[in-house]
Residue frames relative to the residue before (quaternion, step in Angstrom):
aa qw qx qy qz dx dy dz
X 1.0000 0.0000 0.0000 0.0000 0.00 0.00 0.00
X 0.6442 0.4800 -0.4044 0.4370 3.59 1.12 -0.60
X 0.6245 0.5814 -0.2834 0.4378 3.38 0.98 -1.00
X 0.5762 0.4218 -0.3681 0.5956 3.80 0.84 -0.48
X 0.8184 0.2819 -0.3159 0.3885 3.42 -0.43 -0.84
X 0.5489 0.6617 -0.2773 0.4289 3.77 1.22 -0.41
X 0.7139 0.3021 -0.2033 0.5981 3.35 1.67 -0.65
X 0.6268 0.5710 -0.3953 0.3532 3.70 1.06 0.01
X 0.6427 0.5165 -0.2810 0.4912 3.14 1.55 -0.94
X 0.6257 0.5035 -0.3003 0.5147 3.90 1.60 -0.06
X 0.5199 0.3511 -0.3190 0.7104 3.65 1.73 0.00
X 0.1906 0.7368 -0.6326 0.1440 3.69 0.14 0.48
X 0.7866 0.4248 0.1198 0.4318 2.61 0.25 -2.09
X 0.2798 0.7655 -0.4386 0.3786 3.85 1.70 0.14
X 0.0686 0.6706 -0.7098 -0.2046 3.32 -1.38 -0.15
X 0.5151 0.5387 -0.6019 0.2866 3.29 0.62 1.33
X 0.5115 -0.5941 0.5393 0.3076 3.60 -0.74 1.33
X 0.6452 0.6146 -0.3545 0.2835 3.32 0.50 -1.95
X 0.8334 0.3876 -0.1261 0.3733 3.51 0.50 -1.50
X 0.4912 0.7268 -0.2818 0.3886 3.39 1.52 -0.29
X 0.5260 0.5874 -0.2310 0.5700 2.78 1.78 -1.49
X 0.9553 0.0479 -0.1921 0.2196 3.20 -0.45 -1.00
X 0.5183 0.4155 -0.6135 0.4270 3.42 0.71 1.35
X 0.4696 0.5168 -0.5575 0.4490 3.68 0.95 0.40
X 0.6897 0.4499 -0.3601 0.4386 3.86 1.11 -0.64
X 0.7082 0.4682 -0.3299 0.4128 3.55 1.01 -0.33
X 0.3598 0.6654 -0.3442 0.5562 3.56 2.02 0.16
X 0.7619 0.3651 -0.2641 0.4653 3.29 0.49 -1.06
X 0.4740 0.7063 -0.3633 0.3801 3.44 0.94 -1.23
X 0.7979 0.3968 -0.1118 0.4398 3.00 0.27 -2.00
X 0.5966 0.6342 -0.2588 0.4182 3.78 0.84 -0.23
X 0.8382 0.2087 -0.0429 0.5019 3.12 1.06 -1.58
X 0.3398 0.6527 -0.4750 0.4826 3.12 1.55 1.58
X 0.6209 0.2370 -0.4086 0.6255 3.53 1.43 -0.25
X 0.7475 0.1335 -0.1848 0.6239 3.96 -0.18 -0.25
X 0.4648 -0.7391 0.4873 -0.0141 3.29 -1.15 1.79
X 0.4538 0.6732 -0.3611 0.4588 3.73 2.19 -0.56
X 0.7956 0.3444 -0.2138 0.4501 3.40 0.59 -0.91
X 0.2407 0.7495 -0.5431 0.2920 3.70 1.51 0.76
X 0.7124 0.3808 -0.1613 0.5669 3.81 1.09 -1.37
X 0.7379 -0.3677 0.5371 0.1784 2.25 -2.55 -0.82
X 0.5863 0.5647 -0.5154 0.2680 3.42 1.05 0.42
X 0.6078 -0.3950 0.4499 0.5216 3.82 -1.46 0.06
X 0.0701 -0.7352 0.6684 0.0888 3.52 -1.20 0.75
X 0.5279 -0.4406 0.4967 0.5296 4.06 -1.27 -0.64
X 0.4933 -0.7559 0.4304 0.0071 2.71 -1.31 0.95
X 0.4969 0.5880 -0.2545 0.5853 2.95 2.24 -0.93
X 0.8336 0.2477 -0.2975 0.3940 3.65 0.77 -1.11
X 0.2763 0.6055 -0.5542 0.4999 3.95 1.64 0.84
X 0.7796 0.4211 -0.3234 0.3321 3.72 0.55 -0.58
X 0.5376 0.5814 -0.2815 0.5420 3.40 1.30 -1.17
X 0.7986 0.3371 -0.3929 0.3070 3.74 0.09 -1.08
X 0.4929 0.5848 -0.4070 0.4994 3.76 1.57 -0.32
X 0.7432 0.2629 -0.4086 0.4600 3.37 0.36 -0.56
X 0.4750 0.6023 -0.4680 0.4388 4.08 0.53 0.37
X 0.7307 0.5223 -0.1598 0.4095 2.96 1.15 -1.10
X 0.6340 0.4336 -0.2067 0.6061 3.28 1.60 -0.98
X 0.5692 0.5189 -0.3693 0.5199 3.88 0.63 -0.23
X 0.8285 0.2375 -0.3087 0.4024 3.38 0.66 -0.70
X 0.3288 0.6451 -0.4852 0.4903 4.18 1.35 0.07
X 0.9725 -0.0231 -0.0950 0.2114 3.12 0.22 -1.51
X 0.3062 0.6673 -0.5951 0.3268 2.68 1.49 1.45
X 0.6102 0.6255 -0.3124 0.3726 3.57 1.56 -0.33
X 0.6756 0.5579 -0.3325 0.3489 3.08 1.38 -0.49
X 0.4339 0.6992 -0.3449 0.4515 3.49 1.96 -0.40
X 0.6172 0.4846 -0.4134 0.4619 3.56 0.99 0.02
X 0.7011 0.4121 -0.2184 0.5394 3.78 0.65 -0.70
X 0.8402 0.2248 -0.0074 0.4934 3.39 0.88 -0.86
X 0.1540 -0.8189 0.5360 0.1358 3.64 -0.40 0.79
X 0.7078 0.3824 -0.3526 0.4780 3.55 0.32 -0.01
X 0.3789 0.7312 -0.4768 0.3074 3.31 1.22 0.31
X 0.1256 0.8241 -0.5407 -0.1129 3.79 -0.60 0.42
X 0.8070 -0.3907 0.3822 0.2235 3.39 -1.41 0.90
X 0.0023 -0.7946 0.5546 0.2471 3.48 -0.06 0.07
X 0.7389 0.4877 -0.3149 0.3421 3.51 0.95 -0.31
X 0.2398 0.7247 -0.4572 0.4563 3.32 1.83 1.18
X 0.6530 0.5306 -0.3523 0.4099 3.67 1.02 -0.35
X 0.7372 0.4149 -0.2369 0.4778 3.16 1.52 0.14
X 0.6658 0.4039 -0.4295 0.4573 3.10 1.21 0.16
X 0.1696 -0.6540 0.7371 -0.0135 3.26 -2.47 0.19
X 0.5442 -0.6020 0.5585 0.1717 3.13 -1.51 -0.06
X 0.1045 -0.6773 0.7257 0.0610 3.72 -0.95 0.53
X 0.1009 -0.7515 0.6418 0.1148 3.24 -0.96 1.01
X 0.1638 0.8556 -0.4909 0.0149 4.01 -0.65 0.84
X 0.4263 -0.6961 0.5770 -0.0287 3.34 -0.93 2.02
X 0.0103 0.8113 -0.5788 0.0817 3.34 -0.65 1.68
X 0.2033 -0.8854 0.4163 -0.0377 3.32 -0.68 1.79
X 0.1606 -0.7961 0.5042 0.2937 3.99 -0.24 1.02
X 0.4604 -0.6627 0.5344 0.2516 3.25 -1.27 0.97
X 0.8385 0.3711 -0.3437 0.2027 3.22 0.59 0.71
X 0.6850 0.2738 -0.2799 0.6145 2.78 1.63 0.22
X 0.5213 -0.6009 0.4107 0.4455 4.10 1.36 0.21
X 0.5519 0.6997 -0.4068 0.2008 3.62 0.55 -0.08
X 0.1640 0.8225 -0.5443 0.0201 3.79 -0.20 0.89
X 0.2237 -0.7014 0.6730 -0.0710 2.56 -2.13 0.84
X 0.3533 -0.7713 0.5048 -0.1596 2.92 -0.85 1.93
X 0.1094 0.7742 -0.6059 0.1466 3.25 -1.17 1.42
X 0.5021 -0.6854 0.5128 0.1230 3.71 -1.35 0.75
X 0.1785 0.7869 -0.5890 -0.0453 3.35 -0.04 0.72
X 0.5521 -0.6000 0.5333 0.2253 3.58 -1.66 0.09
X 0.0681 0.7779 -0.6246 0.0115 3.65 -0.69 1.06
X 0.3493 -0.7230 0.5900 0.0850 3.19 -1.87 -0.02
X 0.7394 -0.1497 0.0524 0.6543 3.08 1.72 0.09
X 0.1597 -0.7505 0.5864 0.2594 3.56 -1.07 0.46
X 0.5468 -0.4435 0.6768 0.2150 3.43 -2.35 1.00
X 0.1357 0.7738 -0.6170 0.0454 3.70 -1.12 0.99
X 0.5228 -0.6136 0.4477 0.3869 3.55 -0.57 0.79
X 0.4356 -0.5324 0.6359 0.3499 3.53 -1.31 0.24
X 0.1114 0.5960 -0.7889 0.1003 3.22 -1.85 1.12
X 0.7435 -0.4449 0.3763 0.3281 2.87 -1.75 -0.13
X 0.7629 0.1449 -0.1600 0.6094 3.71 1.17 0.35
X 0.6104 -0.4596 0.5509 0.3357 3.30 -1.51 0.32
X 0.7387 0.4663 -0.3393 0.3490 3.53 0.14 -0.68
X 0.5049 0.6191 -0.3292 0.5034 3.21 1.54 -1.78
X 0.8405 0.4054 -0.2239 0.2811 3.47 0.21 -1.12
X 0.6013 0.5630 -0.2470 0.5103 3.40 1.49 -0.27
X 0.6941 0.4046 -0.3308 0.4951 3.30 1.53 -0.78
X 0.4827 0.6828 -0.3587 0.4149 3.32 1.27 -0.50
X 0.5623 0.7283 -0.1762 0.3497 3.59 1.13 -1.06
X 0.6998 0.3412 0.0146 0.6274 3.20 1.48 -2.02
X 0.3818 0.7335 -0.4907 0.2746 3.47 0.91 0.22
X 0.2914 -0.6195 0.4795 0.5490 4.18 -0.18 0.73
X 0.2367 -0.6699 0.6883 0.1464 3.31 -2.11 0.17
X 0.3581 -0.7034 0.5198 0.3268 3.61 -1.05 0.46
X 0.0470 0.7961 -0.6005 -0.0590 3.23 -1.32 0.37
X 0.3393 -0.6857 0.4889 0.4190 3.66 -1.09 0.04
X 0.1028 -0.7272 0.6653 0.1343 3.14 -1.83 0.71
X 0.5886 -0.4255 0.5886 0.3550 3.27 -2.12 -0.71
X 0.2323 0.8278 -0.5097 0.0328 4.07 -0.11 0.35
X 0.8955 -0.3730 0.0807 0.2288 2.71 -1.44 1.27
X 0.5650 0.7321 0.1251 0.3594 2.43 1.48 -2.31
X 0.0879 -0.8670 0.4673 0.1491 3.78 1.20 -1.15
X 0.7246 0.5567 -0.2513 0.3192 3.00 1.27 0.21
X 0.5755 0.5542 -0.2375 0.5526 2.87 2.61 -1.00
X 0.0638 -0.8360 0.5448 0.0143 2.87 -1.06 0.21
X 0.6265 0.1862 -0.2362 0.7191 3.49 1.85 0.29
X 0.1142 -0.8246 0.5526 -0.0398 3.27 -1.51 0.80
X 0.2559 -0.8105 0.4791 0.2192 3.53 -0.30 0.80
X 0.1640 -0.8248 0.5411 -0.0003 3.50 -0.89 1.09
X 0.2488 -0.7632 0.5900 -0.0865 3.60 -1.16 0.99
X 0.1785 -0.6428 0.7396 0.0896 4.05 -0.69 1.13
X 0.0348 0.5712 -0.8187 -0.0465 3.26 -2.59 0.41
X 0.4654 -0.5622 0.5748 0.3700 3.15 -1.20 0.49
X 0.1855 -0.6663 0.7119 0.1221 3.43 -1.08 1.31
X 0.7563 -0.1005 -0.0280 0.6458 4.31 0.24 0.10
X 0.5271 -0.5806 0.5985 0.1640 3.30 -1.90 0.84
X 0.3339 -0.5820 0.6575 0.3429 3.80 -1.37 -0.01
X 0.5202 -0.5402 0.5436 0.3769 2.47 -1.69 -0.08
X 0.7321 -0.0932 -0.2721 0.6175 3.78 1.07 -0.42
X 0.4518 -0.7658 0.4309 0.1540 3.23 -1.46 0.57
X 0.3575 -0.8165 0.4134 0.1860 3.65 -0.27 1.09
X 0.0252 -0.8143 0.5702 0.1056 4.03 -0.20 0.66
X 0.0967 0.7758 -0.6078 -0.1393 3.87 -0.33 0.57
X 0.4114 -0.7028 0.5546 0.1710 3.20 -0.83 1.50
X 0.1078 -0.6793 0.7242 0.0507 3.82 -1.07 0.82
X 0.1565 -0.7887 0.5773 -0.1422 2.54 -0.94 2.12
X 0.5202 0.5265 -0.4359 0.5120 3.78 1.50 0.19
X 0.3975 -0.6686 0.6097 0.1523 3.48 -1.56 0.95
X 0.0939 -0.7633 0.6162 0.1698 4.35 0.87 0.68
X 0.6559 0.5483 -0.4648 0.2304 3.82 0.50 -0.57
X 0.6972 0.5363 -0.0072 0.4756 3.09 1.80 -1.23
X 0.7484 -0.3833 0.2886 0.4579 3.59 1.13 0.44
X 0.5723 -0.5589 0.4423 0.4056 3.54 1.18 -0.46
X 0.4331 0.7051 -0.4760 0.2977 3.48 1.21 0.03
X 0.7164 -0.5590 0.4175 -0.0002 2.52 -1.63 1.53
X 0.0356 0.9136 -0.3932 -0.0976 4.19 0.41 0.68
X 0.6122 -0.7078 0.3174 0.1536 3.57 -0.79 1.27
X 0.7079 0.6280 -0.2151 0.2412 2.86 0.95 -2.01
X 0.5359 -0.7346 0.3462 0.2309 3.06 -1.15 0.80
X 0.1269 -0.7591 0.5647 0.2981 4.16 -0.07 0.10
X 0.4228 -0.5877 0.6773 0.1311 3.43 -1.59 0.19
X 0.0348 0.7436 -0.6538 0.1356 3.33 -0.52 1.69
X 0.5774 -0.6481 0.4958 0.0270 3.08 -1.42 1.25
X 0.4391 -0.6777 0.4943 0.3218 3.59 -0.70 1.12
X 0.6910 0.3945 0.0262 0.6052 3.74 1.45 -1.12
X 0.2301 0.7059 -0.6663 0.0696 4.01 -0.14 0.58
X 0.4402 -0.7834 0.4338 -0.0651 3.05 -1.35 1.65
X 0.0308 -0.8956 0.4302 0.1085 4.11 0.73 0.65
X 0.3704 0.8182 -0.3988 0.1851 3.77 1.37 0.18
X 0.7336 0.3906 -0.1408 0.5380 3.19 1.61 -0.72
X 0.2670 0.6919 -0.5159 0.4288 3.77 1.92 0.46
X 0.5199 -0.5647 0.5398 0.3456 3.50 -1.51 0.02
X 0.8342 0.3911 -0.1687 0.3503 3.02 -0.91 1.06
X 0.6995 0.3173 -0.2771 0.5772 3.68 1.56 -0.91
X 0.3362 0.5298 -0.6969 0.3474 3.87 0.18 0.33
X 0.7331 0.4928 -0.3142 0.3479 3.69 0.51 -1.50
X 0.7011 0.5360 -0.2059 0.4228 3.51 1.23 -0.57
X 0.4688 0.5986 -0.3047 0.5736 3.32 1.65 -0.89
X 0.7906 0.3203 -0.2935 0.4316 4.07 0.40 -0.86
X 0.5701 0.5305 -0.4353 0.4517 3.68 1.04 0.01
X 0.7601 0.4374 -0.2560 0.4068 3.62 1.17 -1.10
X 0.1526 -0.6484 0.6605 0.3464 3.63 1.37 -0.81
X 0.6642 0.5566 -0.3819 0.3213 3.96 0.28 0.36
X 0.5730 -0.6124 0.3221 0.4392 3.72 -0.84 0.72
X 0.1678 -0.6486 0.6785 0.3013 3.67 -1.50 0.36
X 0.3500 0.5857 -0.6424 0.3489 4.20 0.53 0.29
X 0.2103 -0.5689 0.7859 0.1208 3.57 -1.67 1.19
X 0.2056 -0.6983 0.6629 0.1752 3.40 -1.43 0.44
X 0.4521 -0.6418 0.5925 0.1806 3.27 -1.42 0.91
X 0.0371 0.8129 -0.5802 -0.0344 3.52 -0.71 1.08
X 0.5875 -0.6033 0.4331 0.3214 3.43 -1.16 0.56
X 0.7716 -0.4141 0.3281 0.3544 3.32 -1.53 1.09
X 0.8206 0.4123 -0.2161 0.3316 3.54 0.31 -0.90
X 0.7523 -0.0048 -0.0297 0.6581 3.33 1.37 -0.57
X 0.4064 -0.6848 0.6032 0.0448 3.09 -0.98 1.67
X 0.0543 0.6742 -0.7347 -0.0518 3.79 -0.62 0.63
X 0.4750 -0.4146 0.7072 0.3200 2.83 -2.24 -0.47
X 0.4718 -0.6911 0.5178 0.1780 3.16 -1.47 0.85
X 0.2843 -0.8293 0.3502 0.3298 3.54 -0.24 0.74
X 0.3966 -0.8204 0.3811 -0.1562 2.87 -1.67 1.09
X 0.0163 -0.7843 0.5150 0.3456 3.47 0.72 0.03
X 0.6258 0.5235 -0.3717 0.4429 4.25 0.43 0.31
X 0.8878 -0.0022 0.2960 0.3523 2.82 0.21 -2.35
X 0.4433 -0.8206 0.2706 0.2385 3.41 0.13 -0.10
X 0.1144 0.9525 -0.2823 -0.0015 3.56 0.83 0.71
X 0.1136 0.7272 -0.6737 0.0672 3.66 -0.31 0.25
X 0.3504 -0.5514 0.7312 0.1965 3.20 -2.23 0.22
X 0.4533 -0.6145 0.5583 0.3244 3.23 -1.16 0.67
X 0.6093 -0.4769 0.4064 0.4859 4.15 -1.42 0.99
X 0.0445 -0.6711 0.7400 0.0020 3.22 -1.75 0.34
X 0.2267 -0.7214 0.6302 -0.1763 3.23 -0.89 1.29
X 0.2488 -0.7437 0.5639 -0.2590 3.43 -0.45 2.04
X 0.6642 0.6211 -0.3398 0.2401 3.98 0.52 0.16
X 0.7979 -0.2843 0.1547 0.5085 3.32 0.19 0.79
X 0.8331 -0.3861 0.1160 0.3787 3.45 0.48 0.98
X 0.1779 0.7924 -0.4359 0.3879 3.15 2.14 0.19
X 0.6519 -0.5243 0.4144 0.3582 3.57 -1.38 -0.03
X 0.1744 -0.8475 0.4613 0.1962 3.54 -0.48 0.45
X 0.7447 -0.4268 0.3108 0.4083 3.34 -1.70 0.40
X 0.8400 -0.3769 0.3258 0.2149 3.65 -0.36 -1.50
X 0.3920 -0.7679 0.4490 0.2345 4.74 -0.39 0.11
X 0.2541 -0.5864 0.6635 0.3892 3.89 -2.12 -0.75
X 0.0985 -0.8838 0.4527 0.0649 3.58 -0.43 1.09
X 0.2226 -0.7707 0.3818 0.4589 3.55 -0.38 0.17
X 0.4473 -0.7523 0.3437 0.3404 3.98 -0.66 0.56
């Protein structure tokens, strides 16, 4: 998988069609040797075409870290941490855990933010507590570290509603700001570095600038069922 994508991104700039083709056919090839769906010609998800490449890349170059120490991961630029603190409403007792993501799943709204804040919003849930008495517990995420690029998969299906398919348009910033997320103010004073992702255009992916790190979101497209940008996954 490194080798495919390692030679497409060096035929970028090709104007052979001819050859485009076939490392886009040895991409797939090589893909739909672990999951056999993407062997044909039907429409598949696209969210879970991305996820299984990055499985695929996590595990190459977690192998290659044996043979090779200076080898790094490329799909470390996407990952982070979600720290979430579950509290029982009845007796106050919480318990806190670190999990590992690659991207976050955000409902569609009418903004990017709406939808990000919507994301970190506490949620109820049932538990087991200590106590024996709770039995529901309110729960809260922070960003416990930042990527370097962040993955948004927009969820455009309504499951309450039949599976229907949503239209609506969202409103994505040229400049999306995470200072007021839960959790990165505290990160923003350890790094002395920016938490703003920039939005870059389809054609040329930059880093946002930084005085730390480099951040950017990858484009996302919102238009009637068009292809969209991006999710928080666990890994």
């Amino acid at each position: 998988m490194l080798r495919c994508l390692a030679e497409l991104q060096q035929a970028r700039l090709s104007s052979s069609k001819k050859q485009k083709k076939q490392l886009l056919r040895a991409l797939k090839s090589c893909l739909s040797a672990r999951c056999p769906a993407f062997d044909g010609y039907d429409q598949e998800d696209a969210h879970e075409f991305l996820m299984l490449i990055l499985l695929q890349l996590k595990e190459e170059g977690e192998a290659l870290r044996t043979t090779c120490v200076s080898s790094i991961c490329p799909v470390e630029h996407f990952e982070f941490q979600l720290k979430s603190v579950r509290t029982c409403t009845s007796c106050g007792l919480q318990v806190s855990r670190v999990e590992d993501f690659n991207h976050l799943s955000i409902n569609l709204r009418s903004t990017l933010a709406h939808s990000l804040h919507a994301y970190f919003q506490p949620t109820d849930i049932e538990i087991s507590c200590e106590c024996e008495q709770g039995c529901r517990a309110s729960e809260v995420q922070e960003f416990s570290t930042l990527p370097r690029v962040l993955i948004l998969h927009v969820m455009r299906f309504d499951m309450l509603d039949y599976g229907e398919k949503l239209k609506d348009r969202m409103d994505i910033p040229a400049q999306l700001d995470l200072s007021d997320f839960p959790g990165v103010a505290s990160l923003g004073k350890q790094s002395s570095g920016s938490t703003s992702f920039q939005a870059s255009p389809r054609s040329s992916l930059r880093p946002g600038v930084s005085t730390h790190r480099p951040l950017q979101t990858a484009w996302c497209c919102v238009s009637f069922g068009e292809q969209l940008g991006q999710r928080p996954l666990h890994q």
